[in-house]
C-alpha positions in Angstrom: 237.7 26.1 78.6 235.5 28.1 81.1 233.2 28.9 79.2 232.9 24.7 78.5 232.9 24.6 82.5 230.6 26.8 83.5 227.4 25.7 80.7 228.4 22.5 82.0 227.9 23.6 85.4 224.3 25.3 84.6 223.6 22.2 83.2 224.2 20.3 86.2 222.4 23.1 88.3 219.1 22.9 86.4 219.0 18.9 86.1 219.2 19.2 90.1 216.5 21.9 90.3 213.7 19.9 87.8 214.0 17.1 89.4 212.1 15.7 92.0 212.7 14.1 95.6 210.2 11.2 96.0 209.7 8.0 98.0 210.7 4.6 97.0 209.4 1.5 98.5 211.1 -1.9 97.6 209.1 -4.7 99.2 209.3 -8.3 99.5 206.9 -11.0 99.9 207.4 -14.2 102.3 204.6 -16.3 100.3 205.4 -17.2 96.5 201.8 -18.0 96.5 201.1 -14.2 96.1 202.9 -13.7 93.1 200.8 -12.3 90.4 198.7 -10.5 93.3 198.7 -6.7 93.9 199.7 -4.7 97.1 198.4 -1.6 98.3 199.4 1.0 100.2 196.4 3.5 102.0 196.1 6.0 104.3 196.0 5.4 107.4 192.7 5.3 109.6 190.7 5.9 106.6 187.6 3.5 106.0 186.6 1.9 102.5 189.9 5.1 101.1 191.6 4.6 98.0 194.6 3.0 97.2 197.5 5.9 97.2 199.6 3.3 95.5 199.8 -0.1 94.3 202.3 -2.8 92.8 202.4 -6.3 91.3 204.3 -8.8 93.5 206.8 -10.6 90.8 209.3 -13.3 91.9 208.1 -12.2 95.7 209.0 -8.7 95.4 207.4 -5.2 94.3 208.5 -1.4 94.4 206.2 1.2 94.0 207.5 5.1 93.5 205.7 8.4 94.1 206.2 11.9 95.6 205.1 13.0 99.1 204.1 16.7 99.7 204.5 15.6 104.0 205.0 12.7 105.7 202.0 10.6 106.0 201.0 7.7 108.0 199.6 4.3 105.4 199.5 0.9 105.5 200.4 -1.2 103.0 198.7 -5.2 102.6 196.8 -7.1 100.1 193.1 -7.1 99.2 190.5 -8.9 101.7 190.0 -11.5 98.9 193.6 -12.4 98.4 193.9 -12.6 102.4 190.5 -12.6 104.3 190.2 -11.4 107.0 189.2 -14.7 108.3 192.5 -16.0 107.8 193.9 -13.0 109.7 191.5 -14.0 112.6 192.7 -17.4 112.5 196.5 -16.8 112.3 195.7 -14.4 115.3 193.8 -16.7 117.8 196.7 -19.1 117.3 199.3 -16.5 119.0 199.0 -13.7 121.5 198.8 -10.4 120.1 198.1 -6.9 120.6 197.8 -3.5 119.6 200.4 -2.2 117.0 201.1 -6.1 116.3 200.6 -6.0 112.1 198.1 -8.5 110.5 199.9 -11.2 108.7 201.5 -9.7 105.1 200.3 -6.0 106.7 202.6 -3.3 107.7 202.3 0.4 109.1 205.0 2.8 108.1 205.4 6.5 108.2 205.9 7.3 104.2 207.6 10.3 103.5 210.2 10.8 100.4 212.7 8.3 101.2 214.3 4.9 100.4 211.5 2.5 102.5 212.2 -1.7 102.5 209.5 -3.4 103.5 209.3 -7.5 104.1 205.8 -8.6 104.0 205.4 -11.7 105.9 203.3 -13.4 108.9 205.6 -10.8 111.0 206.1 -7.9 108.8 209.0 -5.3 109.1 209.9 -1.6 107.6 213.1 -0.3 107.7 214.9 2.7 106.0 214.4 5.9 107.7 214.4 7.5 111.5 211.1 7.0 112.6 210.0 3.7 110.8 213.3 2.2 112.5 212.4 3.6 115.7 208.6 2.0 115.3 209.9 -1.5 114.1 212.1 -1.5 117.2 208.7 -0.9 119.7 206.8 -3.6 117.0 210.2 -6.5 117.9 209.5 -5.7 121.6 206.2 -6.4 121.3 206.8 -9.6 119.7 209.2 -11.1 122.3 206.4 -9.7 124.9 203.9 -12.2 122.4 206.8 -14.9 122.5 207.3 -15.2 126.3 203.2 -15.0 126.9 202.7 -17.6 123.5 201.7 -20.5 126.9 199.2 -17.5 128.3 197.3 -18.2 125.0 196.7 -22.2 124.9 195.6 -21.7 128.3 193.3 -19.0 127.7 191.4 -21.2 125.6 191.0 -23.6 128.6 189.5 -21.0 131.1 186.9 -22.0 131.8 188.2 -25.8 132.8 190.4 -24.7 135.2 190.3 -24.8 138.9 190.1 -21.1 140.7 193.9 -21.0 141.5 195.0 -21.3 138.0 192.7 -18.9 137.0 193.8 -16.3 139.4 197.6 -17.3 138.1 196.6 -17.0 134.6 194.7 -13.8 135.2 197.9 -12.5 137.0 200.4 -13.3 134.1 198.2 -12.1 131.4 198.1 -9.0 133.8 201.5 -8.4 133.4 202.1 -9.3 129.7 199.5 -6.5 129.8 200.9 -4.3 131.6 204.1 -4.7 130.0 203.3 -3.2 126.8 201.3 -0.6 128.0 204.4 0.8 129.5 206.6 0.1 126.4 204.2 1.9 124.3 203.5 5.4 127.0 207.8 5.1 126.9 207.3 5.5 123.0 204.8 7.8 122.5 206.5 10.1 125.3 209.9 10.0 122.8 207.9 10.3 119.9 205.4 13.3 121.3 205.3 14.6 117.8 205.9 12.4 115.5 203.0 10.6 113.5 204.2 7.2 114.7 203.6 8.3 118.4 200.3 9.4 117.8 199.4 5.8 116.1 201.0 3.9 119.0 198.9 6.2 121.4 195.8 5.2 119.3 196.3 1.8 119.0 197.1 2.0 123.6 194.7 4.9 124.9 192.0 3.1 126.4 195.0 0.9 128.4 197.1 4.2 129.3 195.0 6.3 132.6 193.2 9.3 132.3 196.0 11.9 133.3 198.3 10.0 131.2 196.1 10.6 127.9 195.5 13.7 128.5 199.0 15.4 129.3 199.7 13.5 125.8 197.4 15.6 124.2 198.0 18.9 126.4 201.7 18.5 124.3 200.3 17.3 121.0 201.3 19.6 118.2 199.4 19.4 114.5 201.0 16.2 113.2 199.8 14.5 116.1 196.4 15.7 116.1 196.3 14.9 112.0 196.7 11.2 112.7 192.9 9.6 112.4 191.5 8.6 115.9 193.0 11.4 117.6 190.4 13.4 118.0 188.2 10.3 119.2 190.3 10.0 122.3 190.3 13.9 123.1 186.6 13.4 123.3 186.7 10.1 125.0 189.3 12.2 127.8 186.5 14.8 128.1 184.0 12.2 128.8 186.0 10.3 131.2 186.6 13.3 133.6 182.9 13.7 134.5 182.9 10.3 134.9 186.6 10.2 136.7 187.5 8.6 140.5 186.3 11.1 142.9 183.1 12.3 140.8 179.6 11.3 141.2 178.1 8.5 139.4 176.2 9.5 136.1 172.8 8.3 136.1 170.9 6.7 133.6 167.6 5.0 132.5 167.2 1.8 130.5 164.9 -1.3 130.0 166.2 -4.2 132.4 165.8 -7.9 131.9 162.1 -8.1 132.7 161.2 -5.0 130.0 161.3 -2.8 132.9 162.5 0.9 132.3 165.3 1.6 135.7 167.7 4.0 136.8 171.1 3.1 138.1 169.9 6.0 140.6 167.4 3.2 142.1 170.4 1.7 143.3 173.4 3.7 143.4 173.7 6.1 145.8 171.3 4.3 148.1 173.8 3.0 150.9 175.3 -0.1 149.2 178.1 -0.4 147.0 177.7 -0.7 143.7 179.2 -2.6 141.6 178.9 -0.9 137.1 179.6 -4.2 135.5 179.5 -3.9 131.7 180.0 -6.9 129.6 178.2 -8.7 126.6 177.3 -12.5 125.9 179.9 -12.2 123.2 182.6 -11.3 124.7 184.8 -14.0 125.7 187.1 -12.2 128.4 183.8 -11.1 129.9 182.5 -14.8 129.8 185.6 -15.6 131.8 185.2 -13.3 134.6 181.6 -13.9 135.0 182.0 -17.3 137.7 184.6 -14.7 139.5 181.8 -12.4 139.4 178.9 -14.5 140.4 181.1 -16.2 143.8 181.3 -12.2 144.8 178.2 -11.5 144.3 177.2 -14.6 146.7 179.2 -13.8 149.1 178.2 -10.3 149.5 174.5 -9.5 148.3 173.4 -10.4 152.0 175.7 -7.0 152.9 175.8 -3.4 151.3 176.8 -4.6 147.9 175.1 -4.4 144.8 175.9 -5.3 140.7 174.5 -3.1 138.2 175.2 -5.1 134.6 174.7 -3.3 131.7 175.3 -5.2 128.5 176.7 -4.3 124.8 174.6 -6.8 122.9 172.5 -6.2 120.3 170.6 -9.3 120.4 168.1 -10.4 123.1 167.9 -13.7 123.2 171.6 -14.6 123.5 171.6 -11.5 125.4 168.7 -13.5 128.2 170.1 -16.6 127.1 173.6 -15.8 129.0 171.9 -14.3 132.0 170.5 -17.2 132.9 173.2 -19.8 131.4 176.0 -17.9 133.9 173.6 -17.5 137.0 173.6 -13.7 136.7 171.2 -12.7 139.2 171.6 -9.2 140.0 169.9 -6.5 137.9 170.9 -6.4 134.1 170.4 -3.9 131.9 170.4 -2.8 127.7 169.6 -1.0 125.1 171.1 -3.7 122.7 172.7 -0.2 120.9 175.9 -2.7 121.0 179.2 -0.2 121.3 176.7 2.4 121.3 175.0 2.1 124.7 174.1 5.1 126.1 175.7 4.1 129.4 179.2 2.5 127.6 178.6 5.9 126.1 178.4 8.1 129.2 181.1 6.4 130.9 183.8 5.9 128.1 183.4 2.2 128.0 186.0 1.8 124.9 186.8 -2.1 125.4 185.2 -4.9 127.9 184.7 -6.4 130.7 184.9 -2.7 132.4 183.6 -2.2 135.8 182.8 1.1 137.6 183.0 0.9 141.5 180.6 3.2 143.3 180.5 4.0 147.1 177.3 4.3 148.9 177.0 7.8 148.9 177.2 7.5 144.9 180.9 8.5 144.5 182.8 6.6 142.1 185.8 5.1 143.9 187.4 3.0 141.3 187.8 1.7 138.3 187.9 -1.3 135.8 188.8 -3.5 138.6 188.9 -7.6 137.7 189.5 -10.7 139.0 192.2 -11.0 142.1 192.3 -6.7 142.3 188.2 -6.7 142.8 188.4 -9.5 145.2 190.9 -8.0 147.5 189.0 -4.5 147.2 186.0 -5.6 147.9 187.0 -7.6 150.9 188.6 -4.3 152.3 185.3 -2.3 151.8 182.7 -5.0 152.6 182.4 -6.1 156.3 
């Protein structure tokens, strides 16, 4: 009778020793027209990467299994030709939305060797472990923030058709749905300093969060932060952005202005007047927006010790003259039409646009990325 119990016993023991802890994902899909289509599930961050995974979608659900030597970071959606990326635009300009917000039928989730449930839908959600609880959690709160600012968006579209005092209350709300969830997401990545999930939310929020924000973030990061792709894009982009900080000297540069003249923002910063770094593109629509607010400034104070310096991101020239004259730009413009690669977006971290650099006479920056209502008011303290 031992002797029964105890091979029965090593039996047990090496069944428990072969085999092998590994992750499960059981998914389901909120569209029974993507039946017979296959989902993937890729690395995070990675460009054009192969599928780590994949499953058919049958009677709106899929599982896919596998084994996890760490935790890893992936997202898991369907092809561009099952759901173009088109469509995800589309679905997106019809409601406000962020960073960390999914694309429709797209998740992120932290994949480690665990039980994961995942619902693909126009607003996805992961459950099942810790961390991708934790992140679904920040992801709802992000969505009520969407929810309560859904009337922000059918007036955005409207802009330009409304009178100056709406504009200055829309700008003001769609401030603070802004501001909002940047400070639900630096509460997140501060209680998840080392987890991979902080370090995506922290991607996806950097170039909202300040300077000495990012970069006691990174003084505390540890090597599963750092691994997360993008990370080390935004320890450069903090390294940059200190030369270029509040306090600092302007950073000159040369480049061919609208007349196919070569000019240094030296020619006019520096000089005596304030200086206004305006960086925009005819493409962007937020820029577009702030241009008339830009435009009645600039009226009202080129006759004193105020200048605007416009540098823009476009590649093409014509649309890039085309909008100089359409919005009654007339201070100095400048590009390289390098796009996202300006040497000046460059030199001064531009990451995302409109940003403006504000520059003192004596060529010390003073502030920064300062729009509609906030310029107004500074410039009307600086300006006599």
């Amino acid at each position: 009778m031992k002797k029964s119990f105890c091979l029965m016993a090593a039996g047990a023991l090496l069944a428990a020793c072969n085999s092998t802890p590994g992750y499960k994902i059981s998914g389901t899909v909120g569209n029974p027209g993507l039946n017979g289509e296959y989902v993937y599930l890729y690395e995070y961050g990675i460009p054009n990467g192969m599928p780590m995974d994949s499953a058919m979608v049958q009677n709106g659900s899929f599982t896919m299994k596998g084994t996890q030597n760490n935790p890893e970071l992936c997202v898991i959606t369907f092809s561009d030709d099952v759901i173009s990326q088109r469509e995800k635009n589309k679905y997106a300009a019809n409601r406000m939305m962020g960073p960390v917000d999914n694309d429709i039928f797209t998740a992120v989730l932290v994949l480690d060797n665990s039980d994961i449930s995942v619902k693909l839908d126009t607003f996805s959600v992961v459950s099942g472990t810790p961390e991708n609880d934790s992140l679904q959690v920040l992801i709802n709160d992000m969505e009520g923030y969407n929810q309560q600012a859904s009337p922000i968006a059918v007036q955005m579209r409207n802009f330009n058709n409304l009178g100056q005092e709406d504009r200055n209350k829309l700008q003001q709300w769609y401030g603070k749905y802004v501001k909002d969830r940047v400070e639900r997401a630096k509460d997140y990545v501060e209680r998840n300093a080392h987890k991979l999930s902080g370090a995506y939310v922290f991607g996806q929020y950097a170039s909202f969060m300040d300077g000495s924000f990012q970069e006691k973030v990174l003084n505390n990061a540890d090597s599963t932060f750092r691994s997360v792709p993008g990370i080390d894009r935004i320890e450069k982009q903090v390294a940059v952005m200190k030369k270029v900080a509040v306090g600092q000297k302007f950073a000159d540069f040369s480049m061919i202005n609208q007349d196919g003249n070569t000019v240094k923002l030296s020619d006019y910063a520096g000089k005596g007047k304030y200086v206004l770094l305006d960086f925009w593109a005819s493409w962007c629509g937020p820029c577009i927006k702030e241009i008339p607010e830009i435009v009645n400034l600039y009226n009202k104070y080129k006759n004193k010790n105020f200048e605007i310096v416009g540098v823009s991101l476009d590649e093409n020239k014509e649309a890039w003259l085309k909008a100089i004259i359409q919005y009654n730009m007339k201070w100095p413009q400048l590009s390289d039409l390098k796009g996202w690669n300006n040497e000046a977006a460059l030199l001064y971290g531009v990451t995302s646009i409109p940003y403006t650099v504000l520059i003192a006479p004596d060529g010390v920056i003073i502030d920064k990325n300062l729009r509609g209502d906030s310029l107004s008011k500074t410039l009307q303290k600086l300006i006599k």
